[in-house]
FIZAFI-990959 format. One line per 8 residues: their letters; for each residue x, y, z of N, C-alpha, C. Coordinates in pm, whole numbers, plus 32768, in hexadecimal, padded with zeros to 4 digits. Each point is the difference from the previous one (the first is absolute). Layout:
N
A) X:Y:Z:X:Y:Z:X:Y:Z | ...
***
This chain:
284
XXXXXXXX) 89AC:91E1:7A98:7F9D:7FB2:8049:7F7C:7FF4:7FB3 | 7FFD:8017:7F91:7F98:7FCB:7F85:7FCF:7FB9:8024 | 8026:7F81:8000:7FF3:7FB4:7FC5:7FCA:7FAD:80A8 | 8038:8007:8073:7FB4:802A:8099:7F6B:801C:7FD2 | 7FEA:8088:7FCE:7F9F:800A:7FE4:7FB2:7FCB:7FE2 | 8005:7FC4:7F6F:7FAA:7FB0:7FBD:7FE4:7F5C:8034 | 8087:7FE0:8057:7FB7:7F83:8063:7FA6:8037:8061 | 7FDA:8058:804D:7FBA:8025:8038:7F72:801E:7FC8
XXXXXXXX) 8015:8046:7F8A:7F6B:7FF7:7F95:7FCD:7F71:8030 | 8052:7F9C:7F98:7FB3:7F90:8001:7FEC:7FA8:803B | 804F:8028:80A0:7FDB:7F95:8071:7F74:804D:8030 | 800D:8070:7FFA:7F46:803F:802A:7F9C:7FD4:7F9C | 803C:7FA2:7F90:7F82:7FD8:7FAC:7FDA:7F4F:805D | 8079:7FF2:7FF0:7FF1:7F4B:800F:7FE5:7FFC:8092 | 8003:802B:8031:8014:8011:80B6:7F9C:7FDD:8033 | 7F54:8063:7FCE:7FB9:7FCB:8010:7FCD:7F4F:7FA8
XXXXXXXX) 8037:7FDE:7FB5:7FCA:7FA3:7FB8:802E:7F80:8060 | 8097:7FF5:7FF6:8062:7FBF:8070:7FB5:7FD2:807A | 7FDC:8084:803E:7FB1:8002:8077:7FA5:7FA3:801D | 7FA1:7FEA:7FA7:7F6F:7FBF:7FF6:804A:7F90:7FE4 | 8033:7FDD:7F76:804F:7F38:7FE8:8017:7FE8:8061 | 803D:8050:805E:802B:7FB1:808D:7FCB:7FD3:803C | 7F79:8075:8024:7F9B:7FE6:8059:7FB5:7F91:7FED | 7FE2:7FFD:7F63:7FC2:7F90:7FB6:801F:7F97:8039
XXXXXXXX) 80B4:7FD1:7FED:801D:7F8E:7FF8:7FE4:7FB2:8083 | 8043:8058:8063:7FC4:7FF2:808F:7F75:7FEC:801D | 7FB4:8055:7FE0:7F87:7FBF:8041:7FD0:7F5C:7FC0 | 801A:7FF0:7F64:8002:7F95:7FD7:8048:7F97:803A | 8082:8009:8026:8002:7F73:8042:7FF6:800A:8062 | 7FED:805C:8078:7F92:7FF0:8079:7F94:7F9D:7FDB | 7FB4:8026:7FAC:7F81:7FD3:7FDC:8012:7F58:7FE5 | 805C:800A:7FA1:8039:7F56:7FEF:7FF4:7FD9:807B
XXXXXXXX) 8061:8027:805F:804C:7F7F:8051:7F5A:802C:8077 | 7FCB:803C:800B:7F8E:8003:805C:7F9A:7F8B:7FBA | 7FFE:8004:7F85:7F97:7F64:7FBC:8043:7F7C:8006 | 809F:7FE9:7FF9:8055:7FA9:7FE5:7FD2:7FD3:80A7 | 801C:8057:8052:7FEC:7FE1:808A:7F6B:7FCE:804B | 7F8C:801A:7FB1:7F8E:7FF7:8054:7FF3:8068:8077 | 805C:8065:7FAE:7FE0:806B:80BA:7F8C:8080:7F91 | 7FF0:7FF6:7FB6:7F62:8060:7FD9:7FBB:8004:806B
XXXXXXXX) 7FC8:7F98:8045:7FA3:8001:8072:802B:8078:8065 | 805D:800B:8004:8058:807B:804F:7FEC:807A:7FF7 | 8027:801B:7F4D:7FD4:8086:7FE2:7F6B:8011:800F | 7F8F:7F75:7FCB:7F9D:804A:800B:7FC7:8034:8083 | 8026:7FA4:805F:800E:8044:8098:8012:8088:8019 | 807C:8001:7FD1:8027:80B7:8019:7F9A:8031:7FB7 | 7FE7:8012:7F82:7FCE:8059:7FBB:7F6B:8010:8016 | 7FBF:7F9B:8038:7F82:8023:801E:7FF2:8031:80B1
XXXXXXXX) 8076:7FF9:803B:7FD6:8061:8077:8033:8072:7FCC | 8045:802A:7FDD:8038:805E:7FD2:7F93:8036:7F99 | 7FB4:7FB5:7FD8:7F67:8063:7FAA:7FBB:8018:8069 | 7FCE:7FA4:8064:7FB0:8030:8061:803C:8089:805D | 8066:800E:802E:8056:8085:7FF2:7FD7:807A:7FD2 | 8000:7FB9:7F99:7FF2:8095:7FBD:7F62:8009:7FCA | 7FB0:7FC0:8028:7FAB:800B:7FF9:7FBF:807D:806A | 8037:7F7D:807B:7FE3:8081:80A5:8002:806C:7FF6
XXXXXXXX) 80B0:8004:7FA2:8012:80A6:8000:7FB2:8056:7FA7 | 7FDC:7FE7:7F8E:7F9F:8022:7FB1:7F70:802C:8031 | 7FDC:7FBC:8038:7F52:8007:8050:8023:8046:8091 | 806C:8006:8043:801B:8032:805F:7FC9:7F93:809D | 801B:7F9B:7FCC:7FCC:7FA5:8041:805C:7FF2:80AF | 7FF0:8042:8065:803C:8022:8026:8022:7F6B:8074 | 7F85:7FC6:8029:8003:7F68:8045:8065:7F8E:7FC7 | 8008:8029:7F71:8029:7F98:7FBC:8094:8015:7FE5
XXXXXXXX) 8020:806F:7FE9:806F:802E:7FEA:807D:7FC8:80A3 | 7FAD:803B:807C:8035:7FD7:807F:8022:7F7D:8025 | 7F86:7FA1:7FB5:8022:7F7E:7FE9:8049:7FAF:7FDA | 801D:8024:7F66:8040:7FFA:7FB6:80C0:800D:8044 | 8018:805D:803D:8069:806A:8032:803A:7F9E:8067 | 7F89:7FE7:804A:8013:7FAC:8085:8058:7F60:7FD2 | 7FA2:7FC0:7F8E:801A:7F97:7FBC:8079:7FF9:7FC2 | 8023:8045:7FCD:8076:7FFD:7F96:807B:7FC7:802B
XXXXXXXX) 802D:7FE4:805A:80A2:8008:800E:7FD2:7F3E:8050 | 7FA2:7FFE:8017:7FBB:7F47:801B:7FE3:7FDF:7F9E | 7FD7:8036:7FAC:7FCB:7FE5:7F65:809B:7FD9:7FB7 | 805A:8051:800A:8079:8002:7F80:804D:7F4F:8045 | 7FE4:8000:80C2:804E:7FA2:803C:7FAF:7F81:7FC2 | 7F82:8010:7FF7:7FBC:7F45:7FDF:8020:7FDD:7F7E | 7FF1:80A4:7FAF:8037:7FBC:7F67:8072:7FDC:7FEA | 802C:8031:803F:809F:7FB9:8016:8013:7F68:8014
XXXXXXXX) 7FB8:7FD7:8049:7FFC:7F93:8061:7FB1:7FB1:7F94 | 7FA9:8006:7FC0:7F9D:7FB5:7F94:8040:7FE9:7FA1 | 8066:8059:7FAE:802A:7FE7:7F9F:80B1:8008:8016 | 8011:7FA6:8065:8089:8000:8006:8031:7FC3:7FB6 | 7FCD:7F78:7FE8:8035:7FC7:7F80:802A:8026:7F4E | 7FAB:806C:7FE5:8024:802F:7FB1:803F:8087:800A | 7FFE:8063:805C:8099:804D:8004:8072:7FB7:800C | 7FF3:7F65:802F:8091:7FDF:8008:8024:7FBE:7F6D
XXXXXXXX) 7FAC:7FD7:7FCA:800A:7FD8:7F6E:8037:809D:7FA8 | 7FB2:8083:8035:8030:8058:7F7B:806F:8020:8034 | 803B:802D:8087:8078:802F:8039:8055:7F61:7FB4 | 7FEC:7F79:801A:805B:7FAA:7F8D:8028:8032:7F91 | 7F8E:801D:7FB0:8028:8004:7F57:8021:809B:8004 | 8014:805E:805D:801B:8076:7FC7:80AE:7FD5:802A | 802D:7F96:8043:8089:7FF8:8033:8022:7F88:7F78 | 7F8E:7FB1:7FBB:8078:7F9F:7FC6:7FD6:8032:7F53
XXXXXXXX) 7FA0:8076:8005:7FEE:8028:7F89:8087:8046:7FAF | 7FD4:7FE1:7F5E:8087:8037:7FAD:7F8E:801E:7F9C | 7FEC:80D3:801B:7F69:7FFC:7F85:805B:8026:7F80 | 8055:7FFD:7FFA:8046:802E:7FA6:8054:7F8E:7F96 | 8020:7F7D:8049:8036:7FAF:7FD7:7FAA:7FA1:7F82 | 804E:7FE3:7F97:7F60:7FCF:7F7D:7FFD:7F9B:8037 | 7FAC:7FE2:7FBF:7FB7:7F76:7FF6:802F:7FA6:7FE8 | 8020:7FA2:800A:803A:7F86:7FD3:7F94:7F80:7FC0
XXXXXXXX) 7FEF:802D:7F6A:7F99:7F6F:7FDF:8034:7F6E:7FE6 | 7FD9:7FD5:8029:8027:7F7B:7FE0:7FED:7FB6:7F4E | 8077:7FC5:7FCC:800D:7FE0:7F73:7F60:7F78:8036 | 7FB9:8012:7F85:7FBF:7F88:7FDD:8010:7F5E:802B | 8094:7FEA:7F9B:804C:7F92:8042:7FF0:7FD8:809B | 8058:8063:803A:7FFB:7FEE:809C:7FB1:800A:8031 | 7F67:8036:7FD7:7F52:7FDB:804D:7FE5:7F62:7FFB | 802A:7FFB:7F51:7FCB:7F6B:800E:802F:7F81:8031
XXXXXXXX) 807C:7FFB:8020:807A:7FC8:8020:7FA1:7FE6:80B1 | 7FF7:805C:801B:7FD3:8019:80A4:7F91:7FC5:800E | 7F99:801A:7FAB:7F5D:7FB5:7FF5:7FFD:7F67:7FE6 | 8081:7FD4:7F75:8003:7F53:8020:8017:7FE9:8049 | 8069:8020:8036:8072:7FB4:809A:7F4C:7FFC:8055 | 7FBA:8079:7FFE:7F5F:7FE8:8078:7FB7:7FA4:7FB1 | 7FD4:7FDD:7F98:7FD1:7FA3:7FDA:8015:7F8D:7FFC | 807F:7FDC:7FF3:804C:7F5C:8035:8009:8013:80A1
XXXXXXXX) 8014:8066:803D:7FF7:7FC1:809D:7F6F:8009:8013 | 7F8C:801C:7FD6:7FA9:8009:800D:7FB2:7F62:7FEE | 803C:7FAD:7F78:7FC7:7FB3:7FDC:8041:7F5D:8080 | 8070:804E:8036:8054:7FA8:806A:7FD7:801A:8080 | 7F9B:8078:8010:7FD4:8023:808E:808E:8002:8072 | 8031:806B:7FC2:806B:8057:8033:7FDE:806B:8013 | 803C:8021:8071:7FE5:809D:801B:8068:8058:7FC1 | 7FA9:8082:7FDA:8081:8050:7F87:7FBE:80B5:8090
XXXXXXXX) 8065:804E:7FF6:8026:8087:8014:8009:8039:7FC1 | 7FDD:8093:7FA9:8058:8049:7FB5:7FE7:8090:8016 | 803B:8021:7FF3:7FF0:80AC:8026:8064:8047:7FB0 | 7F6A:8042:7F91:805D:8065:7FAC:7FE2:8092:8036 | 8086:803B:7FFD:8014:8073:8011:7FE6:8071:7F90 | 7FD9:8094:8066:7FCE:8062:7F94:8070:8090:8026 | 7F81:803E:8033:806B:807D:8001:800D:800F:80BE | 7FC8:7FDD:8036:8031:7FF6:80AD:8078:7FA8:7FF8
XXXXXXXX) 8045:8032:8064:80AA:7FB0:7FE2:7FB5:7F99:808A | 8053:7F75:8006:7FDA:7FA1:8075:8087:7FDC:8024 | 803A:803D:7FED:80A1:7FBB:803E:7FF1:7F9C:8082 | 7FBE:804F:804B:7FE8:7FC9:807F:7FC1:7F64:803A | 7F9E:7FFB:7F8D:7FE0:7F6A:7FCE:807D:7F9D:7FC3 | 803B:8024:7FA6:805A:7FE1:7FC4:806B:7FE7:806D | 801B:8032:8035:8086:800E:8046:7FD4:7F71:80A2 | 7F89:7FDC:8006:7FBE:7FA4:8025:802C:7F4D:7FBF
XXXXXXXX) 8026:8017:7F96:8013:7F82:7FC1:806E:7FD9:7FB4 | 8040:7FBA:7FDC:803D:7FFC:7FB6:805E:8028:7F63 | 8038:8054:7FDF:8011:8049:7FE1:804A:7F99:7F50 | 7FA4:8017:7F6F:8052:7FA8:7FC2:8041:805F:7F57 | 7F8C:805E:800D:8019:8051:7F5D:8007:7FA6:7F7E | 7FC1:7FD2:7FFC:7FE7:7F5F:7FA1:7FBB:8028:7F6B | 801A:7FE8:7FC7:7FBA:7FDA:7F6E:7F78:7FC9:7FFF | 7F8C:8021:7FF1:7F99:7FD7:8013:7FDF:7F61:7FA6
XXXXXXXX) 7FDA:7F7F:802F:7FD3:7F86:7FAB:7FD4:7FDB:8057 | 7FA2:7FBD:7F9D:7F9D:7FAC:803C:803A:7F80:8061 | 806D:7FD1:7FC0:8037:7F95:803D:8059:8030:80C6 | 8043:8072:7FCC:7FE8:803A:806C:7FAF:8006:8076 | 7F7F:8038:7FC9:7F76:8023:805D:7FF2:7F70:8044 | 8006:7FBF:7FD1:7FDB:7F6B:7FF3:804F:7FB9:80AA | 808B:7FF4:7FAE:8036:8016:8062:8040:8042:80B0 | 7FAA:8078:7FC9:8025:8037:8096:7F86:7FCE:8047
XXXXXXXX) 7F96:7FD3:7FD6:7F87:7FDD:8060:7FE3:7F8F:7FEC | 8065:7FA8:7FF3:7FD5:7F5D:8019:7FFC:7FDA:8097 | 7FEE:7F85:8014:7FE3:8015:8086:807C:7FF9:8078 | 8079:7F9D:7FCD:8057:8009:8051:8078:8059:7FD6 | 7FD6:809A:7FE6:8068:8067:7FF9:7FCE:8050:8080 | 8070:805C:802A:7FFE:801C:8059:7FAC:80B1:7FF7 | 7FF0:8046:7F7F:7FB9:8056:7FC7:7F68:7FFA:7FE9 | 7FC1:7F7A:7FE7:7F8F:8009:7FD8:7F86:8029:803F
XXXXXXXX) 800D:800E:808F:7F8C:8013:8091:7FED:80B3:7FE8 | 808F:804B:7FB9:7FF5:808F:7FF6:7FB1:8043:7F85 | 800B:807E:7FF1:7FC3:804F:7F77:808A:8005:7FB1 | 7FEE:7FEF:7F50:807F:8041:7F93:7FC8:806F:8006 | 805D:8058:8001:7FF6:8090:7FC8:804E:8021:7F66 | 7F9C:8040:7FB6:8036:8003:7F7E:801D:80AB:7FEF | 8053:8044:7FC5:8018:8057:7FFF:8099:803C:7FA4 | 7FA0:8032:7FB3:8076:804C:7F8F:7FDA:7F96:7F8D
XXXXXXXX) 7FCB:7F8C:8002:8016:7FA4:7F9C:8045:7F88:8031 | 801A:7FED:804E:8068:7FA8:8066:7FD3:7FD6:8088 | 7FFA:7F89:802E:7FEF:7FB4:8070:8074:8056:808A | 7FB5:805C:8024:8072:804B:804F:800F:7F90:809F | 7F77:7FF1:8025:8028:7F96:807B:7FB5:7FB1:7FFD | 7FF9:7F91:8063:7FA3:7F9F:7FF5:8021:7FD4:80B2 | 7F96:7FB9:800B:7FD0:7FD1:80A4:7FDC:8067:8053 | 7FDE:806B:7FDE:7FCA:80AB:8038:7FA2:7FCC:8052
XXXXXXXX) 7FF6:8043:8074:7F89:8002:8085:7FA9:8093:7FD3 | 7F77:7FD6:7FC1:7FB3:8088:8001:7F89:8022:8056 | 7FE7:8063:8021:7F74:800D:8087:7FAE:7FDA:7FE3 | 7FA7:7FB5:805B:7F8C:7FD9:8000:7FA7:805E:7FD8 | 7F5C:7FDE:7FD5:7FE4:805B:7FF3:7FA5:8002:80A4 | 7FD6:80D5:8001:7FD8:8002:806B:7F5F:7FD4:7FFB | 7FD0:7FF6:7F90:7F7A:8034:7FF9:7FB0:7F64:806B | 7F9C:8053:8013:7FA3:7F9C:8098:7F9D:7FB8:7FC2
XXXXXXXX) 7FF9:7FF2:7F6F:7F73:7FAF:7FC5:802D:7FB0:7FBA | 8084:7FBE:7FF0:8050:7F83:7FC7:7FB5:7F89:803A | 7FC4:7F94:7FAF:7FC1:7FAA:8018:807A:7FA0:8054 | 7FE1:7FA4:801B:804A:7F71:8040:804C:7FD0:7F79 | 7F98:7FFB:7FA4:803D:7F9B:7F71:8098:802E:7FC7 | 802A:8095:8023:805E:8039:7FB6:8078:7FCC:806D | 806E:7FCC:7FB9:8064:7FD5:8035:8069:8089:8022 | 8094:7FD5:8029:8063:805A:7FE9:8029:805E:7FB8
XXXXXXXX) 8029:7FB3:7F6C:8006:8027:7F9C:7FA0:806B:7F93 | 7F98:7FD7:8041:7F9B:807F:7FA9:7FF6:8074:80A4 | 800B:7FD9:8065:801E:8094:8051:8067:802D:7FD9 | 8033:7FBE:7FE3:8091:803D:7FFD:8025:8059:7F6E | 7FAC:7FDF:7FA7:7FF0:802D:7F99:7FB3:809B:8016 | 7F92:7FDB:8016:7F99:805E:8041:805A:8080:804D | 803D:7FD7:8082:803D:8058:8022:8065:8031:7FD0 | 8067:7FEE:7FA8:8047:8036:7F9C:7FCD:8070:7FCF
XXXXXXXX) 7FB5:7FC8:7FDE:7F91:8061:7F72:7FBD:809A:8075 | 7FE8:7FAD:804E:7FAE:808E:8083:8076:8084:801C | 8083:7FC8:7FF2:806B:806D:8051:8052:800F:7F64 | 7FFE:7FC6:7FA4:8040:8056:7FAB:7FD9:7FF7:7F4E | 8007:8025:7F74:7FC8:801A:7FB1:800C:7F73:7FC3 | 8038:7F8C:801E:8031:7F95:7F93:7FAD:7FB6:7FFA | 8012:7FA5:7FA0:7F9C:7F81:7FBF:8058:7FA7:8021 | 7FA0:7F97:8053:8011:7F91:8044:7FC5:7F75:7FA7
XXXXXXXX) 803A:7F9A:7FB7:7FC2:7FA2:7FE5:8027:7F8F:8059 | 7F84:7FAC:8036:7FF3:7FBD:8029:7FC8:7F44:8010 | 803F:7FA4:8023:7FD0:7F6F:7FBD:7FE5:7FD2:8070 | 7F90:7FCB:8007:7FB8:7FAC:807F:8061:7F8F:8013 | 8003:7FB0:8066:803D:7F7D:7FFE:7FBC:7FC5:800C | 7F70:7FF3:8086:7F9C:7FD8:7FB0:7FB1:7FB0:7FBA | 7FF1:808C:7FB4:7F83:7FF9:7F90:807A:7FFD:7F7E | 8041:8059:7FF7:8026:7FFE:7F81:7FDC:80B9:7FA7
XXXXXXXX) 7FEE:801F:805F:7F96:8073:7FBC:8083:8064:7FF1 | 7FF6:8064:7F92:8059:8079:7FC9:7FA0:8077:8037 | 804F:8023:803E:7FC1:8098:8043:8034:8068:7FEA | 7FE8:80A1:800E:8058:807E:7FF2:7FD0:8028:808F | 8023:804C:802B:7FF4:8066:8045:8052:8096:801A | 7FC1:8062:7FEF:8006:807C:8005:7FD4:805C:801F | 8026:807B:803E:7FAA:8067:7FF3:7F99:7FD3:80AE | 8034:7F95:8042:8000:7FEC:807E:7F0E:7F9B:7FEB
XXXXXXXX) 803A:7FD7:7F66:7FA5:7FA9:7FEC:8018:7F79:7FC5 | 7FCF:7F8A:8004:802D:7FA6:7F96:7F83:7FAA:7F94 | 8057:7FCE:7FB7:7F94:7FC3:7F9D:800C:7F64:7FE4 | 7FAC:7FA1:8042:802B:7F83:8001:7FE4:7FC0:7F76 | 8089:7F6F:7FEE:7FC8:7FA7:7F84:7FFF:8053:7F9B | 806B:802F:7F9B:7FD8:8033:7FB8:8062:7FA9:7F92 | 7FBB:8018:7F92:804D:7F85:7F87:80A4:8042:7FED | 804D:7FD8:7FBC:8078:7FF8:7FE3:7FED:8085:7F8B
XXXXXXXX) 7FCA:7FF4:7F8E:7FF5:8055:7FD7:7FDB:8094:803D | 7F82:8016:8034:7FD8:8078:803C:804E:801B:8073 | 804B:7FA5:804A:806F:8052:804E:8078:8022:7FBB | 8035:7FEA:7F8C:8058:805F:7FA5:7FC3:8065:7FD5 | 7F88:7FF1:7FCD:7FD2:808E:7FA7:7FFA:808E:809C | 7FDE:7FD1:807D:7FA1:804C:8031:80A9:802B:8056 | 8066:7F83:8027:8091:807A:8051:8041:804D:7F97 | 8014:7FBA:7F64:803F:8075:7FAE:7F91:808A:7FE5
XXXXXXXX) 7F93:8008:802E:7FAC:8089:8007:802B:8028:8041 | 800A:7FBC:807A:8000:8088:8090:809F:8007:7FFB | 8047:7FF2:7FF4:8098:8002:7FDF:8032:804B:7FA8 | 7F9F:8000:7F7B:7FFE:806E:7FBA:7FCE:8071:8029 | 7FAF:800F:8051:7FCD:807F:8050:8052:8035:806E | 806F:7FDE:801F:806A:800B:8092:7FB0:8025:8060 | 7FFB:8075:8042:7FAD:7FF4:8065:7F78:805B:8002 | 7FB4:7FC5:7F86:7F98:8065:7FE4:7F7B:7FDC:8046
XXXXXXXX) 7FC8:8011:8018:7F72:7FF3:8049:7FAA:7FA7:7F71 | 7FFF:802B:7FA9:7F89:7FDE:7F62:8021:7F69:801B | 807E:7FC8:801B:803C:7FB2:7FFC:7F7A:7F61:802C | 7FE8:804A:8086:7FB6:7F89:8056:7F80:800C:7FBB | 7FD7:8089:7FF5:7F83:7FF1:7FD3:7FDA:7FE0:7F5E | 8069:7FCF:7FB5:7FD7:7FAE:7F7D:8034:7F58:8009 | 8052:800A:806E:7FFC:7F6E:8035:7F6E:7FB3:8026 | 7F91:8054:8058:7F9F:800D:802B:7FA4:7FE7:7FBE
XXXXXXXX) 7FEA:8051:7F9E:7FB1:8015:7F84:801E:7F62:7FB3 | 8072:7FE0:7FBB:8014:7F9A:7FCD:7FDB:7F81:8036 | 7FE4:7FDA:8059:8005:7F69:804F:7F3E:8028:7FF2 | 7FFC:7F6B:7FF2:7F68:7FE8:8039:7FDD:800C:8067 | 7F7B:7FE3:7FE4:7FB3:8015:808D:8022:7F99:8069 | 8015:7FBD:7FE5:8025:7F6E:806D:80C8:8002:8016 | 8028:8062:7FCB:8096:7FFE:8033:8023:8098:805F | 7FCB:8036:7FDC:7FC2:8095:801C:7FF9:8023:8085
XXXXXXXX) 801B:7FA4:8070:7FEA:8009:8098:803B:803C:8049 | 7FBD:8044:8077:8072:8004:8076:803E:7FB2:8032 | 807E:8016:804E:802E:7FAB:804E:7FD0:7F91:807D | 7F56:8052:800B:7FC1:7FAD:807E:7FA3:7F93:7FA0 | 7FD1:8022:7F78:7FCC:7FB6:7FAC:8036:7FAD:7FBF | 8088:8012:7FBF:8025:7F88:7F9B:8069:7F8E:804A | 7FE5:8012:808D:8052:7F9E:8040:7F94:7F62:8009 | 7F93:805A:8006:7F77:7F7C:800D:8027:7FB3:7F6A
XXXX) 8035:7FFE:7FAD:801B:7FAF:7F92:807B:7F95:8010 | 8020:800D:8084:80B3:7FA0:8020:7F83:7FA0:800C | 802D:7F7C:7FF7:7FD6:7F8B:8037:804B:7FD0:8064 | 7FBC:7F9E:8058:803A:7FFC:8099:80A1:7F82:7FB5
***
């Protein structure tokens, strides 16, 4: 039983090391999917009653502490109630998440292939859908539409959103490198400061982007305008070029946070908007 032994040595070395990567990894994508989600507002909730807490207890604050005591279990029920929308968003992605599954980047080719097909329906004032997938699985979207596993072309794209096909009113979903479905029903978005000017198609974009990690490109019908949205934000009108450079970034980033914020950084000041701001640029 030597040799018993000596696994036992060196699981008491790694054991503690093991221990912590784990812990690591865990609290890290906690941390992710709490920013991916917009539920931070949540933690900082907790954590600053939970300082005042321990504050009480510290000073011996004894009024406050009773207060506090009294409050708590109405306190845990409203936050509940305030941020329902986003526990139901992280309880989503902790059910359609795969943190383990790689990345899937998309070849060059097949970005640009996707960006003409938006630039000729763009210049035809067609409405275009697209929704690329990252590391949140969407089956559930998918399984919404039509189901084709296609070879990605432009002539393709083209085709599924002309006007008398029976696909074009839905979202393509691209995924693996391949047109997995097309005519997809995706959620609105929820948010309450969407101007009038924003049609279907950019809520619908919008809300995509709010409940799960993917990049949404989007074509006015319209205006004509090339949009992204992500990260449960969007970015109107953006040229043909800078919407290739800026989805093969965040695509190259799978589902990293740096991702949005050098998207951010990159765009000017006049593309740069919120969702309640860069809608004032649609024309009626």
């Amino acid at each position: 039983m030597e040799w018993f032994q000596h696994f036992n040595s060196a699981y008491a070395l790694i054991r503690p090391v093991l221990d912590v990567a784990i812990l690591a990894f865990l609290l890290y994508k906690t941390y992710d999917l709490l920013v991916k989600t917009q539920a931070v507002q949540l933690v900082k909730g907790a954590g600053l009653l939970a300082l005042v807490y321990g504050l009480s207890v510290l000073f011996n604050l004894a009024t406050l502490q009773w207060l506090l005591n009294a409050l708590a279990p109405g306190l845990f029920i409203a936050m509940a109630i305030v941020f329902q929308p986003e526990l139901r968003k992280i309880i989503i992605r902790l059910g359609q998440g795969e943190l383990f599954r790689p990345d899937s980047k998309p070849r060059l080719g097949t970005l640009e292939a996707v960006v003409t097909a938006a630039e000729i329906l763009s210049r035809e004032r067609r409405g275009m859908l697209a929704v690329f997938t990252r590391r949140i699985n969407i089956r559930n979207v998918i399984e919404t539409g039509t189901r084709l596993n296609a070879e990605i072309s432009s002539s393709l794209i083209i085709t599924i959103f002309q006007y008398d096909t029976p696909l074009h009113d839905g979202a393509m979903v691209i995924q693996n490198n391949r047109i997995a479905a097309a005519g997809c029903f995706l959620p609105l978005s929820e948010q309450s400061d969407i101007k009038k000017s924003f049609g279907t198609r950019h809520r619908a974009a919008l809300g995509m982007s709010e409940q799960s990690d993917v990049v949404v490109l989007v074509v006015s019908e319209e205006t004509g305008a090339i949009s992204i949205a992500f990260d449960g934000k969007i970015y109107y009108d953006l040229s043909p070029l800078e919407v290739t450079r800026k989805i093969r970034e965040l695509l190259d980033r799978g589902d990293r946070r740096e991702g949005s914020d050098t998207f951010t950084a990159g765009l000017s000041e006049d593309l740069s908007l919120e969702v309640a701001e860069s809608d004032e640029r649609i024309t009626p």
